[in-house]
Steps between C-alpha positions, in 0.01 A plus 500: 500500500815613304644266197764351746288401783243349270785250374625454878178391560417288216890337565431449875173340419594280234800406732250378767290308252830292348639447812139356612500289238904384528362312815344181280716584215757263363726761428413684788912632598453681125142640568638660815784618373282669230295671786770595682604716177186655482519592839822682466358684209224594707735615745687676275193716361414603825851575593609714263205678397696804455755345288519527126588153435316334720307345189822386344646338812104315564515363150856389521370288800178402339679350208688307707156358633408461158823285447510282809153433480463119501360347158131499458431800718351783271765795515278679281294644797813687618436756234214601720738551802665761251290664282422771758818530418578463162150593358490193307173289527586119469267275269475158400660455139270320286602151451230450157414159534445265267254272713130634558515400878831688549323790368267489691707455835680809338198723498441383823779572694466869315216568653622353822807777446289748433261483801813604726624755279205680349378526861811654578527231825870583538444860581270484722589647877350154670818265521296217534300544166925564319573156637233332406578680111858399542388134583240545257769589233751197590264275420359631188870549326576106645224366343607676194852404475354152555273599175801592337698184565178345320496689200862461455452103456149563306611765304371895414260592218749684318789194533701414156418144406707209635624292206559140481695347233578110564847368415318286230197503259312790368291608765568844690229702753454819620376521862307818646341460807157299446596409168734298285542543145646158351660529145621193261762647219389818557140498448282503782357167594277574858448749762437438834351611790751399764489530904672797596733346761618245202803326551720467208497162520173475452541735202725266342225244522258683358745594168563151474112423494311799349292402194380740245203649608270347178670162659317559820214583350440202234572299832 
Protein backbone atom coordinates (compact mmCIF):
# COMPACT_ATOMS: atom_id res chain seq x y z
CA UNK A 1 0.00 0.00 0.00
CA UNK A 2 1.47 3.25 -1.52
CA UNK A 3 1.77 6.61 0.79
CA UNK A 4 -1.55 7.94 -0.77
CA UNK A 5 -3.77 5.06 -0.31
CA UNK A 6 -2.58 4.53 3.22
CA UNK A 7 -3.94 8.20 4.03
CA UNK A 8 -7.22 7.44 1.86
CA UNK A 9 -7.69 4.80 4.05
CA UNK A 10 -6.88 6.16 7.34
CA UNK A 11 -9.27 9.47 6.07
CA UNK A 12 -12.14 7.15 4.98
CA UNK A 13 -11.92 5.33 8.23
CA UNK A 14 -11.68 8.06 10.53
CA UNK A 15 -14.62 9.60 8.47
CA UNK A 16 -16.80 6.55 9.36
CA UNK A 17 -15.85 6.62 13.01
CA UNK A 18 -16.85 10.66 13.42
CA UNK A 19 -19.73 10.37 11.54
CA UNK A 20 -20.72 7.25 13.92
CA UNK A 21 -20.24 9.17 16.66
CA UNK A 22 -22.08 12.65 15.17
CA UNK A 23 -25.29 10.45 15.69
CA UNK A 24 -25.49 11.19 19.79
CA UNK A 25 -23.36 14.15 19.43
CA UNK A 26 -24.52 17.60 20.36
CA UNK A 27 -22.75 19.09 17.69
CA UNK A 28 -23.40 16.41 15.49
CA UNK A 29 -24.12 18.91 11.91
CA UNK A 30 -20.13 19.92 12.71
CA UNK A 31 -18.92 16.26 13.32
CA UNK A 32 -20.41 15.36 9.95
CA UNK A 33 -19.32 17.99 8.23
CA UNK A 34 -15.79 17.10 9.52
CA UNK A 35 -16.27 13.50 8.06
CA UNK A 36 -17.52 14.52 5.07
CA UNK A 37 -14.00 16.40 4.58
CA UNK A 38 -12.16 13.49 5.27
CA UNK A 39 -14.02 11.68 2.89
CA UNK A 40 -13.27 13.98 0.07
CA UNK A 41 -9.65 13.77 0.96
CA UNK A 42 -9.91 10.21 0.79
CA UNK A 43 -11.41 10.57 -2.45
CA UNK A 44 -9.03 12.75 -3.59
CA UNK A 45 -5.94 10.34 -2.78
CA UNK A 46 -7.40 7.71 -4.59
CA UNK A 47 -8.32 9.90 -7.44
CA UNK A 48 -5.44 11.39 -8.36
CA UNK A 49 -2.88 9.01 -7.52
CA UNK A 50 -0.97 9.98 -10.46
CA UNK A 51 -1.02 13.57 -9.73
CA UNK A 52 1.79 15.54 -8.21
CA UNK A 53 -0.24 17.55 -5.96
CA UNK A 54 -2.52 15.40 -4.89
CA UNK A 55 -0.91 15.83 -1.28
CA UNK A 56 -1.24 19.56 -1.46
CA UNK A 57 -4.87 19.63 -2.63
CA UNK A 58 -5.70 16.59 0.47
CA UNK A 59 -4.14 18.86 3.03
CA UNK A 60 -5.80 21.97 1.79
CA UNK A 61 -9.07 19.98 2.51
CA UNK A 62 -7.87 18.44 5.68
CA UNK A 63 -7.17 21.79 7.18
CA UNK A 64 -10.34 22.83 6.52
CA UNK A 65 -11.49 19.74 8.70
CA UNK A 66 -9.10 20.82 11.12
CA UNK A 67 -10.84 24.33 11.13
CA UNK A 68 -14.53 23.46 11.10
CA UNK A 69 -14.08 20.91 13.51
CA UNK A 70 -16.55 21.67 16.35
CA UNK A 71 -14.80 22.67 19.81
CA UNK A 72 -13.72 19.87 21.99
CA UNK A 73 -13.13 17.38 19.23
CA UNK A 74 -9.29 16.53 19.17
CA UNK A 75 -8.01 17.79 15.63
CA UNK A 76 -4.78 16.58 16.63
CA UNK A 77 -5.50 13.00 15.31
CA UNK A 78 -5.78 14.44 11.76
CA UNK A 79 -2.04 14.54 11.62
CA UNK A 80 -2.32 10.82 11.38
CA UNK A 81 -4.66 11.10 8.30
CA UNK A 82 -1.50 12.98 6.80
CA UNK A 83 1.61 11.90 7.85
CA UNK A 84 1.73 9.21 5.14
CA UNK A 85 1.83 12.14 3.63
CA UNK A 86 3.83 14.58 5.09
CA UNK A 87 6.22 12.18 7.01
CA UNK A 88 5.58 13.93 10.12
CA UNK A 89 4.70 11.71 13.21
CA UNK A 90 2.20 13.63 15.54
CA UNK A 91 2.86 13.52 19.46
CA UNK A 92 1.36 14.77 22.45
CA UNK A 93 3.30 18.03 23.65
CA UNK A 94 4.13 17.73 27.16
CA UNK A 95 1.94 19.78 29.27
CA UNK A 96 4.65 19.45 32.72
CA UNK A 97 2.32 19.53 35.37
CA UNK A 98 2.55 20.91 38.42
CA UNK A 99 0.04 18.46 40.29
CA UNK A 100 1.31 14.77 41.06
CA UNK A 101 -2.09 13.26 39.85
CA UNK A 102 -1.91 15.19 36.54
CA UNK A 103 1.35 13.61 36.12
CA UNK A 104 0.41 10.77 36.51
CA UNK A 105 -2.73 10.90 34.10
CA UNK A 106 0.09 12.32 31.78
CA UNK A 107 2.24 9.25 31.85
CA UNK A 108 -0.72 7.46 31.43
CA UNK A 109 -2.23 8.55 28.50
CA UNK A 110 1.61 8.19 27.01
CA UNK A 111 1.58 4.90 27.33
CA UNK A 112 -1.96 4.68 26.14
CA UNK A 113 -0.40 6.69 22.83
CA UNK A 114 2.19 4.62 22.56
CA UNK A 115 0.43 1.19 22.51
CA UNK A 116 -1.17 2.31 19.02
CA UNK A 117 1.84 3.74 17.66
CA UNK A 118 4.75 1.59 18.72
CA UNK A 119 2.60 -1.30 17.44
CA UNK A 120 2.40 0.41 14.34
CA UNK A 121 -1.77 -0.26 14.48
CA UNK A 122 -2.29 2.34 11.76
CA UNK A 123 -0.36 0.48 9.16
CA UNK A 124 -1.56 -2.48 9.43
CA UNK A 125 -3.47 -4.08 6.12
CA UNK A 126 -6.66 -5.19 8.50
CA UNK A 127 -9.06 -2.05 8.33
CA UNK A 128 -10.75 -3.10 11.22
CA UNK A 129 -7.63 -3.16 13.59
CA UNK A 130 -6.83 1.04 11.75
CA UNK A 131 -10.25 1.90 13.08
CA UNK A 132 -10.11 0.66 16.13
CA UNK A 133 -6.30 2.77 16.34
CA UNK A 134 -8.05 5.76 14.93
CA UNK A 135 -10.83 5.45 17.66
CA UNK A 136 -8.24 4.42 19.92
CA UNK A 137 -6.32 7.72 19.15
CA UNK A 138 -9.51 10.17 19.47
CA UNK A 139 -9.92 9.27 22.68
CA UNK A 140 -6.52 9.33 24.03
CA UNK A 141 -5.74 13.09 22.55
CA UNK A 142 -9.56 14.08 24.18
CA UNK A 143 -8.74 12.99 27.34
CA UNK A 144 -5.60 14.92 27.02
CA UNK A 145 -6.82 18.18 25.92
CA UNK A 146 -9.22 17.68 28.86
CA UNK A 147 -5.74 17.19 30.95
CA UNK A 148 -4.61 20.22 29.49
CA UNK A 149 -7.61 22.40 30.31
CA UNK A 150 -6.65 21.10 33.98
CA UNK A 151 -3.24 22.06 34.13
CA UNK A 152 -3.96 25.35 32.69
CA UNK A 153 -6.17 26.29 35.91
CA UNK A 154 -3.61 24.23 38.28
CA UNK A 155 -0.68 25.39 36.80
CA UNK A 156 2.83 23.67 35.17
CA UNK A 157 5.98 22.87 37.17
CA UNK A 158 7.96 25.31 35.45
CA UNK A 159 5.07 28.36 35.86
CA UNK A 160 6.53 31.98 37.04
CA UNK A 161 5.01 32.77 40.41
CA UNK A 162 1.66 34.60 40.66
CA UNK A 163 2.12 37.67 42.86
CA UNK A 164 -0.26 39.25 45.14
CA UNK A 165 0.21 42.62 46.44
CA UNK A 166 -3.01 44.01 48.42
CA UNK A 167 -4.03 47.65 47.89
CA UNK A 168 -3.12 48.12 51.65
CA UNK A 169 -0.72 46.86 54.42
CA UNK A 170 2.56 45.18 54.05
CA UNK A 171 1.83 41.83 53.13
CA UNK A 172 2.61 40.47 49.47
CA UNK A 173 2.72 36.42 48.29
CA UNK A 174 4.08 34.55 45.75
CA UNK A 175 1.90 31.65 44.52
CA UNK A 176 3.38 28.45 42.64
CA UNK A 177 1.27 25.70 42.29
CA UNK A 178 1.05 23.74 45.78
CA UNK A 179 2.62 26.45 47.50
CA UNK A 180 2.31 30.01 48.68
CA UNK A 181 5.05 32.03 49.87
CA UNK A 182 3.52 34.93 52.19
CA UNK A 183 5.91 37.95 52.84
CA UNK A 184 5.33 41.00 55.47
CA UNK A 185 7.74 44.15 54.41
CA UNK A 186 9.69 42.06 52.53
CA UNK A 187 10.83 39.39 54.72
CA UNK A 188 9.29 36.18 54.50
CA UNK A 189 6.72 35.47 57.12
CA UNK A 190 5.13 31.63 56.07
CA UNK A 191 5.02 29.19 53.36
CA UNK A 192 2.36 27.16 52.51
CA UNK A 193 1.33 24.17 51.14
CA UNK A 194 -1.76 25.17 49.22
CA UNK A 195 -4.43 22.95 47.12
CA UNK A 196 -3.51 23.04 43.68
CA UNK A 197 -6.91 24.05 42.24
CA UNK A 198 -6.72 27.24 44.82
CA UNK A 199 -8.90 29.94 44.16
CA UNK A 200 -7.50 33.31 44.62
CA UNK A 201 -9.89 34.12 46.88
CA UNK A 202 -9.00 31.77 49.04
CA UNK A 203 -5.40 32.95 48.62
CA UNK A 204 -6.31 36.24 49.82
CA UNK A 205 -7.57 34.60 52.95
CA UNK A 206 -4.82 32.82 53.66
CA UNK A 207 -2.35 36.24 53.30
CA UNK A 208 -4.61 37.86 55.51
CA UNK A 209 -4.24 34.93 58.15
CA UNK A 210 -0.77 33.32 57.82
CA UNK A 211 1.21 33.44 61.08
CA UNK A 212 4.89 33.07 61.29
CA UNK A 213 5.76 29.69 61.33
CA UNK A 214 7.54 29.86 65.17
CA UNK A 215 3.79 31.39 65.84
CA UNK A 216 2.28 28.11 64.87
CA UNK A 217 4.53 26.30 66.54
CA UNK A 218 4.58 27.99 70.21
CA UNK A 219 0.71 27.46 69.62
Amino acid sequence: MNQHMKAATRARLLAGVIRGRAQTHPQGKQLRLTARQLSQAATVLLGLGGSHDIAERAETILWRARTTAPEGFPADVLDYVSAPLTGYNPGMPDLMPADPQHARRERALRARLLAVTEARHLDSGDEDVVRAALTALLDIHADHAELAAEVELHGRIDANPTVYRPHRGARTAQHLPGRLAVFDGGQLLAELPVPYGITPVEIWRLIDTAQPAADLIAA
